[in-house]
DSSP file (Angstrom, degrees, kcal/mol; ACC not computed):
  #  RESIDUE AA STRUCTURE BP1 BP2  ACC     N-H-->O    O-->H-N    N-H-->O    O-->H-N    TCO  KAPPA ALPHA  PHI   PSI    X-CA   Y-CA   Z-CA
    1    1 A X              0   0    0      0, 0.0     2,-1.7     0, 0.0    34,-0.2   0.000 360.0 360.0 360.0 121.7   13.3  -25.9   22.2
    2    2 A X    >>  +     0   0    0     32,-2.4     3,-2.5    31,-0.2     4,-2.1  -0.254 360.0 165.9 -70.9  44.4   17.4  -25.9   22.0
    3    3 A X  H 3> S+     0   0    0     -2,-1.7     4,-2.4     1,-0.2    -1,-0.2   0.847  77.7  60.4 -39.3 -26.1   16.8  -23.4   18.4
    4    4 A X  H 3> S+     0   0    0     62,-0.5     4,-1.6    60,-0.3    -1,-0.2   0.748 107.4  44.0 -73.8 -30.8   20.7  -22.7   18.9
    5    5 A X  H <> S+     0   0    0     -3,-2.5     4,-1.6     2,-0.2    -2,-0.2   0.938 116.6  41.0 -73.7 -31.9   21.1  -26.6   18.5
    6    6 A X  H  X S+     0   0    0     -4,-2.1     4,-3.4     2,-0.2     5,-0.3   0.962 113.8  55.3 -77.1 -46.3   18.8  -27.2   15.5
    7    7 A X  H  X S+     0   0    0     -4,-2.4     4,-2.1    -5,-0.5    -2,-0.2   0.925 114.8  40.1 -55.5 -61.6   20.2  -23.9   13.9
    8    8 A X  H  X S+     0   0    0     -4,-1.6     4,-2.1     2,-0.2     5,-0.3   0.917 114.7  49.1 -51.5 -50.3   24.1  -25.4   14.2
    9    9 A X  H >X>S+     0   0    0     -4,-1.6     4,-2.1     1,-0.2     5,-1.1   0.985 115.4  48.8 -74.5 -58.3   23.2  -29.2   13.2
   10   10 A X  H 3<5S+     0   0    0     -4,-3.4    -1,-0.2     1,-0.2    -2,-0.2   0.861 106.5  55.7 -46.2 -50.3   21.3  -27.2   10.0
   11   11 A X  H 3<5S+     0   0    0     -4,-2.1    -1,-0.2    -5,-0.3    -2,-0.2   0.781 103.9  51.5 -48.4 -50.7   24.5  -25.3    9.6
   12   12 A X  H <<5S-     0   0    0     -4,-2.1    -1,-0.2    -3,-0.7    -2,-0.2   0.755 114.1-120.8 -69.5 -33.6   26.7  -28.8    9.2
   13   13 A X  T  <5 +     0   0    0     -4,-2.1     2,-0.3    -5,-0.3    -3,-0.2   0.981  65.1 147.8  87.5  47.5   24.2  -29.4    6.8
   14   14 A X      < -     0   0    0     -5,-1.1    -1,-0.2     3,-0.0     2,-0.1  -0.843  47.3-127.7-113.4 166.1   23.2  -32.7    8.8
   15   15 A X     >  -     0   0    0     -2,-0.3     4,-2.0    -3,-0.1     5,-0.2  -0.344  32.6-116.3   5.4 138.9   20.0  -34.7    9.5
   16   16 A X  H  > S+     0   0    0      2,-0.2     4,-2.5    -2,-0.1     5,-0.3   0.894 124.8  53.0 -87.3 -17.6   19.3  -35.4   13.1
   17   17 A X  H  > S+     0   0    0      1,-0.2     4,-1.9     2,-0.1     5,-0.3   0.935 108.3  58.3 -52.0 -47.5   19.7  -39.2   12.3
   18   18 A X  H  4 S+     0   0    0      2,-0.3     4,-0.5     1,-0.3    -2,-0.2   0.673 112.0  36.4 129.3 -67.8   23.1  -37.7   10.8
   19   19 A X  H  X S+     0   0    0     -4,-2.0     4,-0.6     1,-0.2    -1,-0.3   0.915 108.9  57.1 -74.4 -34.1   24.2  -36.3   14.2
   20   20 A X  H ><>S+     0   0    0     -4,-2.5     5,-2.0     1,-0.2     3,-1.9   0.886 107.2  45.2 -79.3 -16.4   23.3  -38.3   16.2
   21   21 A X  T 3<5S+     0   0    0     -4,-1.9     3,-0.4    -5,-0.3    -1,-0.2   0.649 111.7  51.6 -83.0  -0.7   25.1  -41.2   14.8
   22   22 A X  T 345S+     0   0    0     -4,-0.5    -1,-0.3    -5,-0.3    -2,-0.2   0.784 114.9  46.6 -88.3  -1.5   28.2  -39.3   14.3
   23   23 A X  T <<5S-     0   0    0     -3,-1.9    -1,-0.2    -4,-0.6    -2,-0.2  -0.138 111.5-127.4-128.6  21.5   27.5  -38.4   18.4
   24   24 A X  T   5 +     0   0    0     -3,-0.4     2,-0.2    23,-0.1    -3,-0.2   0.809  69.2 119.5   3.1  70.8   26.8  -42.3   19.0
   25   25 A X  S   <S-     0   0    0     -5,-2.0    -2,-0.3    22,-0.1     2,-0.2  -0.890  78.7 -93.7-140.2 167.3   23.2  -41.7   20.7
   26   26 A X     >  -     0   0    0     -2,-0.2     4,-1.8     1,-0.1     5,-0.4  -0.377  37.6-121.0 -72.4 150.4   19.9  -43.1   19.4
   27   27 A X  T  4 S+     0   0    0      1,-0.2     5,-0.4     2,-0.2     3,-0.2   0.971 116.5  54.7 -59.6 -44.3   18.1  -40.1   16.9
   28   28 A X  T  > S+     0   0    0      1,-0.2     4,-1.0     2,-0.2    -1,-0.2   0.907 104.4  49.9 -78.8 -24.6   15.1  -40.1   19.2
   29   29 A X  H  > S+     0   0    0      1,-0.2     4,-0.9     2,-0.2    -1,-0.2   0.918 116.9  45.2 -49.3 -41.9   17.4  -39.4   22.3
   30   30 A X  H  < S+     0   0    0     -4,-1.8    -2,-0.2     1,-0.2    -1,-0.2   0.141 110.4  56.2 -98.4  17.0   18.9  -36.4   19.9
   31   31 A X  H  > S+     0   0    0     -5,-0.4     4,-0.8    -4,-0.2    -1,-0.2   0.581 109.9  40.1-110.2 -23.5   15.5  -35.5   19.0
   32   32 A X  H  <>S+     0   0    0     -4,-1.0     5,-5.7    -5,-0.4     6,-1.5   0.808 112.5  55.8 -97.6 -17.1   14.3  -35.0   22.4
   33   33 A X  T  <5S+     0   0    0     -4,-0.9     3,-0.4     4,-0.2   -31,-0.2   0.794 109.1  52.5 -56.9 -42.1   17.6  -33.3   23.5
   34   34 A X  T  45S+     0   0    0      1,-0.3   -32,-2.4    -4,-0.2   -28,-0.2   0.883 108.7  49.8 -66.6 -34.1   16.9  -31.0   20.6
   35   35 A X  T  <5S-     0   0    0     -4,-0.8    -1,-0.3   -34,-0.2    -2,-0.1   0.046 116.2-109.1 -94.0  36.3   13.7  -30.3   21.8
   36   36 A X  T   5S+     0   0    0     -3,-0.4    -3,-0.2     2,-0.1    -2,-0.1   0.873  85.4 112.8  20.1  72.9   14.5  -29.5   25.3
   37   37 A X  S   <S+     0   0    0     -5,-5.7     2,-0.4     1,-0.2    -4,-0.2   0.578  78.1  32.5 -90.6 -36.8   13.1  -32.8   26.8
   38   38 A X        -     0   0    0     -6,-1.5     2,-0.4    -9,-0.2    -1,-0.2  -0.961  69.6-145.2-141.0 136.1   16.0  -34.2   27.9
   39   39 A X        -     0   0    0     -2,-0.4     2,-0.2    -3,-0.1    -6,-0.1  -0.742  33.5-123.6 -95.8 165.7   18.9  -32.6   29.1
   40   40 A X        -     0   0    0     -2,-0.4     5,-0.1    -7,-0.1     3,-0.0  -0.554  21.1-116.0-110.1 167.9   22.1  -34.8   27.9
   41   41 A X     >> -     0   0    0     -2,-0.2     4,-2.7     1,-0.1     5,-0.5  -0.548  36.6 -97.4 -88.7 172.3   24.5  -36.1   30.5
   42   42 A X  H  >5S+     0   0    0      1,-0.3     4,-2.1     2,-0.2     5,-0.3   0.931 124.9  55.3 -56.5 -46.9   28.3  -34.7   30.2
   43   43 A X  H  >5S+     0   0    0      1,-0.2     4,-0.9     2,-0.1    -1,-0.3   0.943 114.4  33.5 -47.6 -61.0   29.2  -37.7   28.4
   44   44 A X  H  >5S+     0   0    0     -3,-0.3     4,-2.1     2,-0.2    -2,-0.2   0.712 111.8  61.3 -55.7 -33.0   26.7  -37.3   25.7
   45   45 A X  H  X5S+     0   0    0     -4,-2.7     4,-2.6     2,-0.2     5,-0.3   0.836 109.4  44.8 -71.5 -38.5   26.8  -33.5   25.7
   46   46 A X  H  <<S+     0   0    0     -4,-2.1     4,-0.3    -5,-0.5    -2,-0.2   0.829 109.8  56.0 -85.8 -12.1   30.6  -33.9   24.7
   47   47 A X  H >X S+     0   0    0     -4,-0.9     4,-1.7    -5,-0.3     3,-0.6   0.971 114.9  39.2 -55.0 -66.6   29.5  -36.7   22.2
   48   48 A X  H 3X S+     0   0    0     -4,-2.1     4,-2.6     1,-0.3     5,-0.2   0.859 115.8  50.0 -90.1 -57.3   27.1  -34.0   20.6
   49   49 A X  H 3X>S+     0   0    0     -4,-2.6     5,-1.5     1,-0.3     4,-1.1   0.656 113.4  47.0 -53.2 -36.3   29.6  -31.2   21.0
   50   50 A X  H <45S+     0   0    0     -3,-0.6    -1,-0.3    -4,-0.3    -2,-0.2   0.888 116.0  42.6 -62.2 -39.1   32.5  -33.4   19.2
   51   51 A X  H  <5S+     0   0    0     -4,-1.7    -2,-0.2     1,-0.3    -3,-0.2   0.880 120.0  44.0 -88.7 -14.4   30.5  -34.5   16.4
   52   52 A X  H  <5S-     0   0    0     -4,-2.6    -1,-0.3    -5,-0.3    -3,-0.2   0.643 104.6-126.1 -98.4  -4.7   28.9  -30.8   15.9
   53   53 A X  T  <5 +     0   0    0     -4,-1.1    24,-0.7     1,-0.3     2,-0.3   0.931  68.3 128.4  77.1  43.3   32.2  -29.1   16.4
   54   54 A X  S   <S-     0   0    0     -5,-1.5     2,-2.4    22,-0.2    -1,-0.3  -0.942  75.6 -96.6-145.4 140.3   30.7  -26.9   19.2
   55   55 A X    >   -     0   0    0     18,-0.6     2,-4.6    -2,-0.3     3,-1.9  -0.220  39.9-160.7 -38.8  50.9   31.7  -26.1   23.0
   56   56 A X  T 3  S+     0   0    0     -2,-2.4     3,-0.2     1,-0.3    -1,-0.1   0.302  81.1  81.8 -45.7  19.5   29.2  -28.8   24.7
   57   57 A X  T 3  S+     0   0    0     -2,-4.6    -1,-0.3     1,-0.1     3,-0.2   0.178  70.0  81.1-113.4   7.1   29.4  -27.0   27.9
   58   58 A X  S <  S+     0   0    0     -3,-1.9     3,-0.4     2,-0.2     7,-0.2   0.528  74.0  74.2 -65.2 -27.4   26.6  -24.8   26.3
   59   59 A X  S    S+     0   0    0     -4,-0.3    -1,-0.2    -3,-0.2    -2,-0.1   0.923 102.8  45.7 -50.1 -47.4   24.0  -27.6   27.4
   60   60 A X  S    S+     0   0    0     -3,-0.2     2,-0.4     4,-0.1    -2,-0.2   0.417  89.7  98.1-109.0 -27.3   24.7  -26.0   30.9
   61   61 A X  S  > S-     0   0    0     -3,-0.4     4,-2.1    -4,-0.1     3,-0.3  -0.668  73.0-133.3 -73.3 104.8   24.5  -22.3   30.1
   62   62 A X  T  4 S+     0   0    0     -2,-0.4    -1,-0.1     1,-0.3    -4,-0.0   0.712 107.1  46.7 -45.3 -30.9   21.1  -20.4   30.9
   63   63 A X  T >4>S+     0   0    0      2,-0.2     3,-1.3     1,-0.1     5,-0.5   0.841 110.0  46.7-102.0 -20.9   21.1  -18.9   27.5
   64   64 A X  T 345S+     0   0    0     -3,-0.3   -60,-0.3     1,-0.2    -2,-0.2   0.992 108.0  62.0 -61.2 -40.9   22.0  -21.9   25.2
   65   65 A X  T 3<5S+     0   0    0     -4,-2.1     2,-0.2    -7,-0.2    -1,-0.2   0.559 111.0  43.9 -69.7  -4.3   19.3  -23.6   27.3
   66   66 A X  T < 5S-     0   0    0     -3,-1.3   -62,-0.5    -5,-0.3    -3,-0.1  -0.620 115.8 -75.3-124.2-165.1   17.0  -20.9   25.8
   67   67 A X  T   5S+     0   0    0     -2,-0.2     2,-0.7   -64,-0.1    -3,-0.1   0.599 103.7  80.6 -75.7  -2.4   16.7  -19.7   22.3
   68   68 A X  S   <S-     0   0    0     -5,-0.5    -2,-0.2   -65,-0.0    -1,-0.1  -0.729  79.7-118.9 -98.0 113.0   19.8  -17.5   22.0
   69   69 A X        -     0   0    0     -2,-0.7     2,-0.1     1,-0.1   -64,-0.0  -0.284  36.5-101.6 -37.4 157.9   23.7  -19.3   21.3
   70   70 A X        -     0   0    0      1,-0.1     2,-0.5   -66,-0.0     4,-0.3  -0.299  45.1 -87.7 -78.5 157.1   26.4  -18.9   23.8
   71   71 A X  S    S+     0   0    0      1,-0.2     2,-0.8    -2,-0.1    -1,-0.1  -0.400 117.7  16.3 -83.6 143.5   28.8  -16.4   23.2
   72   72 A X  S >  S+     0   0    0     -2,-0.5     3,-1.2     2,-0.1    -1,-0.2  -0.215  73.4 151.6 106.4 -67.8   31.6  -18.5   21.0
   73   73 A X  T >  S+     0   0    0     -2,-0.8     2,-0.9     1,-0.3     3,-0.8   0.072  75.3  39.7  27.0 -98.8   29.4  -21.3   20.2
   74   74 A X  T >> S+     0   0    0     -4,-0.3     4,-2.9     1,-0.2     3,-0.8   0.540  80.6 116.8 -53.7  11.6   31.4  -21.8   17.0
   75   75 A X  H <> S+     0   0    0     -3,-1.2     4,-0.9    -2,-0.9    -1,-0.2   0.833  75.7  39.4 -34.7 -68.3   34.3  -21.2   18.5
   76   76 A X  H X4>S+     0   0    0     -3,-0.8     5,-1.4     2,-0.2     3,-0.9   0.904 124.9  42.8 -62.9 -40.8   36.0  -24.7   18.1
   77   77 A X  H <45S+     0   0    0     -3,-0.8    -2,-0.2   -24,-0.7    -1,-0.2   0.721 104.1  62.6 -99.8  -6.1   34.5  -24.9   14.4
   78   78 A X  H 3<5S+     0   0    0     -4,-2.9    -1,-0.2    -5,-0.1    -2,-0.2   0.643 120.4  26.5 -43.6 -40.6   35.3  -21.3   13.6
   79   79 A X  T <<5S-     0   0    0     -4,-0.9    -2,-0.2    -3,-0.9    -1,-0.1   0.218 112.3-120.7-122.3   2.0   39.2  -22.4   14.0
   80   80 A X  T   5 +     0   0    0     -4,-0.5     2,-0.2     1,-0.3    -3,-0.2   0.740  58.1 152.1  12.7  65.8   38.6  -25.8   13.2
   81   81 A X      < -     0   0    0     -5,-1.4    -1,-0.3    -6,-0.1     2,-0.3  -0.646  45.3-124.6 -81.6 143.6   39.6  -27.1   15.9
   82   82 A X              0   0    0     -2,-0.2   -32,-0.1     1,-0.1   -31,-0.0  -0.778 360.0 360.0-106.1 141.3   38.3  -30.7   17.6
   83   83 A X              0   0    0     -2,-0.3    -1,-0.1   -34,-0.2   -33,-0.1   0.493 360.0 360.0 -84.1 360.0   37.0  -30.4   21.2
């Protein structure tokens, strides 16, 4: 379970239908991403990362990949800045 993912998308105050269409993947793609079924491919992980205002190179990272954020995480939406 990505908790770091659900906890940010909660944070945006989205849906996961809601992310994922702003991240153009299907909801059950971003539901199983969420759920650490599927890891997402660079393309999609920088889709996710865009539309959630987040570092997407945290998919890759031993501790996003567990229950704890990367350090930074908000980084980009901290400064509101677009990746």
């Amino acid at each position: 379970m990505r908790e770091w993912l659900i906890k940010i998308r909660e944070e945006r105050g989205y849906t996961q239908e809601q992310a994922a269409n702003k991240a153009d993947i299907e909801r059950s793609y971003y539901n199983m991403i969420e759920r650490g079924k599927r890891r997402p491919s660079v393309d999609v992980a920088q889709k996710i990362g865009h539309a959630l205002h987040f570092e997407w190179t945290c998919f890759y990272t031993k501790e996003c990949n567990e229950k704890t954020p990367c350090e930074g995480l908000n980084h980009q939406h901290e400064q509101g800045g677009d990746i």
